[in-house]
C-alpha positions in Angstrom: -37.9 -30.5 24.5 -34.7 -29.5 22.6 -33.0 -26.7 23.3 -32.5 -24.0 20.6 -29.1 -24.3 18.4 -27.2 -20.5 17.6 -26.9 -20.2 13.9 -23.6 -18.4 12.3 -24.5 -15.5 11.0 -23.3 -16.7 6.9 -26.3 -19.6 7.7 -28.3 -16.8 8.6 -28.2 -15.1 5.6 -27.8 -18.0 3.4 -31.4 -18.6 4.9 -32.1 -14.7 4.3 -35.1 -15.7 1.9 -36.5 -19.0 2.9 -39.9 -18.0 3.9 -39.9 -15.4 1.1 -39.1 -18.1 -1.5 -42.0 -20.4 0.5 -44.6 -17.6 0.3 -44.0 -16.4 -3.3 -44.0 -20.5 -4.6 -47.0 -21.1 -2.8 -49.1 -18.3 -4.2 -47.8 -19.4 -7.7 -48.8 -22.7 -7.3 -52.3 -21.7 -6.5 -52.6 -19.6 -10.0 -53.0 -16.8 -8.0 -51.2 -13.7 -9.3 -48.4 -12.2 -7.2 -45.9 -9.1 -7.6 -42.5 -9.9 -5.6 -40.6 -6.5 -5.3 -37.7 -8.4 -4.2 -35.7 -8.1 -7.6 -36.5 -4.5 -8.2 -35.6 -3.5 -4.8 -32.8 -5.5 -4.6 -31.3 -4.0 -8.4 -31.6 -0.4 -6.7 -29.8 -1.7 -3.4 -26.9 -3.5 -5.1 -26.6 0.5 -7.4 -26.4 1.9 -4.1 -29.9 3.0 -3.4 -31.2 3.3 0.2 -35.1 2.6 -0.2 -35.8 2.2 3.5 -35.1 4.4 6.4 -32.1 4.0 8.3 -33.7 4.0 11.4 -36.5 1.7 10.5 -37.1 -1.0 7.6 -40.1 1.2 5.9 -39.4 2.0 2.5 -38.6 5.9 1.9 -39.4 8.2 -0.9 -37.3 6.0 -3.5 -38.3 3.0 -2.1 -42.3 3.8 -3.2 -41.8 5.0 -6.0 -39.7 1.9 -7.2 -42.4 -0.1 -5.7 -44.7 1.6 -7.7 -43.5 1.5 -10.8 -42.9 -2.2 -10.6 -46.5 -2.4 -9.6 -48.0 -0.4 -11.8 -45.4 -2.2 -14.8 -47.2 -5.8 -13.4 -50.6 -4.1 -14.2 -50.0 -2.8 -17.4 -48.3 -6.3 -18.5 -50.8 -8.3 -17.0 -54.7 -6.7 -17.2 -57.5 -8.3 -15.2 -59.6 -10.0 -17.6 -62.3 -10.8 -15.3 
């Protein structure tokens, strides 16, 4: 077989959200409903938020409770009709 090629690190994170971006487009495709956290998270992280845990990736405190608002925003917007 081939052996593995190094990517740079700006191809890295130009990549950052393939398999985010599959995931979430496949789900939508299937009518299936989906909440991506990724914008809301991502808002509070470009204001300077920290919703993980420096030692870890787990969100922290801040991290939840953005999560859950978001969540609980989808569910308010969007009821289960069945």
């Amino acid at each position: 077989g081939q052996a593995p090629t190094m990517m740079a690190f700006d191809e890295i994170l130009a990549n950052l959200d393939n398999q985010r971006d599959a995931f979430v487009a496949a789900v939508k495709d299937s009518g299936a409903p989906i909440i991506d956290l990724t914008e809301v998270l991502s808002e509070a992280a470009s204001a300077g938020e920290i919703t993980y845990y420096t030692y870890d990736t787990h969100w922290n405190q801040l991290g939840h409770e953005i999560a859950g608002a978001a969540i609980a925003e989808y569910i308010q917007t969007n009821p289960c009709t069945d």
